[in-house]
Structures are given as C-alpha cells and as structure tokens.
N, C-alpha and C positions, 0 to 999 in steps of 0.2 A: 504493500500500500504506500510504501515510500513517496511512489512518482506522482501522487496527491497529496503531497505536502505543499502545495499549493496554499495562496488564499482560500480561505471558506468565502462563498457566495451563495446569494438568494435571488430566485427570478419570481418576478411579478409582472401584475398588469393593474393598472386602472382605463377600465372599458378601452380593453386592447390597446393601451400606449403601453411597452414593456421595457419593465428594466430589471437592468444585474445590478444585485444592491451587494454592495462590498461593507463590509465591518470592520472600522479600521480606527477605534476609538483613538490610537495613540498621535495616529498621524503618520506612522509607521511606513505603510505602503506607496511606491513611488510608480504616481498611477501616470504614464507617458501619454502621450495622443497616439500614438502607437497599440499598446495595450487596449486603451480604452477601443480605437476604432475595432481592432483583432477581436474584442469583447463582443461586440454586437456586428460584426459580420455572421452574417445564419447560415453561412456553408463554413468559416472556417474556426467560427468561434462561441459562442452560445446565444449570440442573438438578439437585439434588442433595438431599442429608439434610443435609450442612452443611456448610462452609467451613474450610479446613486451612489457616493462614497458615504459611509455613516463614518463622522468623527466628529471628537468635542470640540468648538470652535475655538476655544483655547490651544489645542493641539493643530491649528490650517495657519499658516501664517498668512493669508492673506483673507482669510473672514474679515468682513466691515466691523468697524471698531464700535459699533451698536450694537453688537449682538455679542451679549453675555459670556462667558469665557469655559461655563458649565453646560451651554446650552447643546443639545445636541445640533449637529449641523448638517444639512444635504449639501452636498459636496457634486454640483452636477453637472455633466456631461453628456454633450451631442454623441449621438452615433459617428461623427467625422473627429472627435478627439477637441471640440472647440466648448469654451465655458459658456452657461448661460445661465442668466442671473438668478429665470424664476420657472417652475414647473409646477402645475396646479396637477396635475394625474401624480407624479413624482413625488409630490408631498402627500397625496392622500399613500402612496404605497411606500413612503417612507414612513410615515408615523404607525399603520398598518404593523410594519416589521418592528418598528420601536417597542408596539405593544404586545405584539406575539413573541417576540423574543426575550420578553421580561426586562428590556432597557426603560420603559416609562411605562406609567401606570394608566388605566384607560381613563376615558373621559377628556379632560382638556387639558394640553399641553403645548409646548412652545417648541418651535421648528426654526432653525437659523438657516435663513438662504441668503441668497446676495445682495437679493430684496427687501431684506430686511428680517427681524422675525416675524413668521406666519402663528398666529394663535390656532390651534387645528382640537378639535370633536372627533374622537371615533365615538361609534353608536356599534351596539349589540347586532347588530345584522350584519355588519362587515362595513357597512356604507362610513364615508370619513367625510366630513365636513370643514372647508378651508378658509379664513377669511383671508382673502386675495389681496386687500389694500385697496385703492382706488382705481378705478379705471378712466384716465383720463383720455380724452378727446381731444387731439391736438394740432387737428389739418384735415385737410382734407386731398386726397390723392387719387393716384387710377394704377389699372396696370391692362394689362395686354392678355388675354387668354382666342386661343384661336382667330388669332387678325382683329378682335374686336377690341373695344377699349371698354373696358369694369370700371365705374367710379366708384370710391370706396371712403373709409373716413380713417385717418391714424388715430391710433386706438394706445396708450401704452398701459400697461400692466404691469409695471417693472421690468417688461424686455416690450419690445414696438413690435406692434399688429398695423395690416392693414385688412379690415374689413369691411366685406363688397354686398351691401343687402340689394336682396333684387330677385327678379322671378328668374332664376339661372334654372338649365337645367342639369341638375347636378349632378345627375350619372354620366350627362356626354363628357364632362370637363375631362380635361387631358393636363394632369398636374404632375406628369412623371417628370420636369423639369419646374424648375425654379417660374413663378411668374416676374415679369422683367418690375421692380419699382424705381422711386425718383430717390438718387442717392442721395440727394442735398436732403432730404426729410429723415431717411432711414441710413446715415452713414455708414450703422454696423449689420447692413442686412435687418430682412422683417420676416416676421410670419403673416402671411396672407390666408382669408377665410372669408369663402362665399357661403353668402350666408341666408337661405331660402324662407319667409314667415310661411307658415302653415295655419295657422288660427291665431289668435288673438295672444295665448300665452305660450306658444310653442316655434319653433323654426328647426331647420335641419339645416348641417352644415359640413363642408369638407375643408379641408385644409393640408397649405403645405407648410412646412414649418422649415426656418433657417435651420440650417446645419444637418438637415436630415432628409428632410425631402416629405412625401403626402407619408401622415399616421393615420390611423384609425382614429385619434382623439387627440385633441392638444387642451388644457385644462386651462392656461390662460388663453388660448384662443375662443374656449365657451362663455368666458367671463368677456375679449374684446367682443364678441358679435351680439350677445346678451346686450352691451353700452352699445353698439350700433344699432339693435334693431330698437331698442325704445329710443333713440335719436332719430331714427327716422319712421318711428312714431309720435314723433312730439312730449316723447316723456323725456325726464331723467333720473326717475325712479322706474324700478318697477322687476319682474323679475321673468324667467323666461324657464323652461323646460328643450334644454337642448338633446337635437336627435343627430349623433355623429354616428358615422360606418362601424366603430366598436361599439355602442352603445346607448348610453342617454344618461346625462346630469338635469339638476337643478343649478341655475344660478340667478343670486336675487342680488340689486345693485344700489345702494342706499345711499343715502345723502355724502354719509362718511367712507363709506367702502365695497366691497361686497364678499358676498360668499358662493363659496362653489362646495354642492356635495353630489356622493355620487362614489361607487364601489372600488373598492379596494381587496385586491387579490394577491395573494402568494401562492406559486404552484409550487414550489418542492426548494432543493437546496442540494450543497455538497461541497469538495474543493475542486480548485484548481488544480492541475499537472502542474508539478514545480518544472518541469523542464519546460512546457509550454507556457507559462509565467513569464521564464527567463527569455524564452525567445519566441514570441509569438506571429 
C-alpha cells in the first residue's frame, strides 16, 4: 500500500460542479498548477471543475488579512491550475466535508475565501446554505455567441459575471469555447451566464465559467443571474429558484447580501499515488 502514500483526498459535487477536496490543515502540501490541472483532468487524473484545499488561514500565506487566523479556509482552484476568489457550489461542499469529517460542528459556521469570510448553514438533508455577500451590478456589457450579439449586465460577486437574461434558446448554445467579453470591464476574464425567466420566481441557466470552461452549475453565477433577472425585472430584491444542467438552487438577494442554498454531496475518498503526486 506504500505507492498510496499519497495525499488523502475527497471528491464531491454541488448539483454537478465537482471537486477534489485536499486536507491540508498545516499548509503542508505544495499544490502546483501542474498538480492541480493533472487533478481534475478525467482521463488522467480524478476529475473535477477544481480543486478545494482545506487549511487554516493562519497556515496560507497569502489569505486576506480579514479572515481570522483559526478560521478554516477554501483554498480554491480552477480546473487550469488559476486562483479564484469565490465559489458558491465549492463552499457549500467544503463546509459539507468540514462537517462530515468532524472538522466543524453542524449548523452555522465560518468559511475563509478570498472573498472574504462566507457565514455558511448546513441543514439535516444534506442541503448547505451560503451567504454570498453582495451582488453588485456594475455595467452593462454584451458578448458574441453564434455571430449574434447577447446584451448582458456585469454582475460581481466577488469574482465578475456577465449575465445575459433573455429568451435564449438554451440547448442550441455552443459554449465549448470561451464567449468573447470587453476587456476594459472584465481585465481578469469573466464568467458568462445566459440566463432564460421561466415564470415569475424561477429561470434556467447555462454557463461558462473563467478558467474552466461550461459546468453543470456555477454557484456565484446563480446568485449573478438571480441580480440580473430581478434587474430586468425592475426589482432589486427578490429571490429566484435557479434550474442549471446539474440541478436546481434557491437564491434570494436582499438589500444587504444574498444567499445561495442548494445540495451538497461527497461521493467517496482515499489517497493519492505518492509517485503520481511527485510526478503527475
């Protein structure tokens, strides 16, 4: 059993966005862009949207100097090896592990991301509940799908959306490439998400997301199109039932913030190949 002397890892999903969640309280693990991509490659590595490092933010040298030194930290990573600040699926299946693994106790606790700390609810059914921060609206932009032009609104959530409400039809969309955006708005890249109303409190939505390319769910992209679809209904309150390719959340958008909930899954575990570690 030697040659799985590896890291221990855990893989999850929230409504099909998945990740390798690593355990790495000390700070220990020296996790490359290399590694991480070889992580979530699905032919030669275990697979994922991106990479969850569990450590104390005390132990990351570069955690925001706002977030507490005991708190535990999400540590996260694109499927291409690149940092991003905030992950709304990612924090519901990191607190998930936090609390099945006996690291924090259920109910409500604190989650360090890059965003800041998220205050995060798990509930006895497995569903995790997140308060996202605010969603701010801060432009209005377009992009390009199929020769046509999408108007959309920038959206940030602690990383920038651009989201495009509109009667799309959202099975023909063709999002295996990047949609093209305006760099002067979005300098470090965006996540884009068309975003369809279906009744009054509900919409469906696709999305590609920077650094990875289309998921099944992007958790701050339900929270940006949730702020888009009641801005182009004339609210800016109000709350939405989102229906993504993996699944379906609640998010509701309140004066001061909003919240996103909505399932939290862990399928199984194990280690690494220490040789496959070392050279992946």
């Amino acid at each position: 059993m030697h040659a799985f002397g590896g890291p221990e890892y855990t893989k999850g999903h929230g409504t099909q966005n998945d990740f390798v969640i690593l355990p790495d309280p000390d700070g220990e693990l020296e996790l490359t862009d290399e590694r991480v991509r070889a992580l979530c490659d699905r032919q030669r590595g275990l697979g994922a949207d991106g990479v969850l490092r569990v450590v104390r933010a005390g132990n990351l040298p570069d955690a925001p100097a706002d977030v507490p030194s005991d708190v535990w930290f999400m540590d996260y990573r694109n499927a291409d090896g690149s940092i991003a600040e905030m992950c709304g699926n990612g924090v519901r299946v990191f607190a998930r592990y936090l609390v099945d693994s006996g690291l924090a106790q259920p109910g409500d606790l604190p989650v360090g991301t890059r965003a800041g700390v998220r205050p995060v609810r798990t509930h006895d059914d497995g569903r995790v509940t997140v308060e996202m921060g605010q969603a701010k609206i801060f432009g209005e932009s377009a992009t390009t799908v199929a020769g046509a032009r999408v108007a959309g609104v920038a959206v940030d959530v602690g990383n920038p959306h651009l989201a495009c409400v509109g009667d799309h039809d959202l099975d023909a969309l063709d999002l295996s490439t990047a949609p093209p955006h305006d760099e002067n708005l979005f300098p470090d890249g965006v996540n884009v998400e068309f975003v369809r109303p279906l009744t009054a409190g509900e919409v469906r939505m696709r999305v590609h997301e920077r650094g990875v390319g289309e998921t099944r769910s992007c958790g701050t992209g339900t929270v940006a199109a949730t702020a888009a679809a009641l801005h182009a209904a004339g609210q800016t309150t109000g709350s939405r039932i989102v229906h993504i390719p993996g699944g379906t959340v609640e998010v509701e958008i309140t004066a001061s913030g909003s919240t996103l909930t909505g399932p939290a899954v862990l399928v199984g575990g194990g280690r690494l190949s220490a040789e496959w570690w070392q050279n992946p």
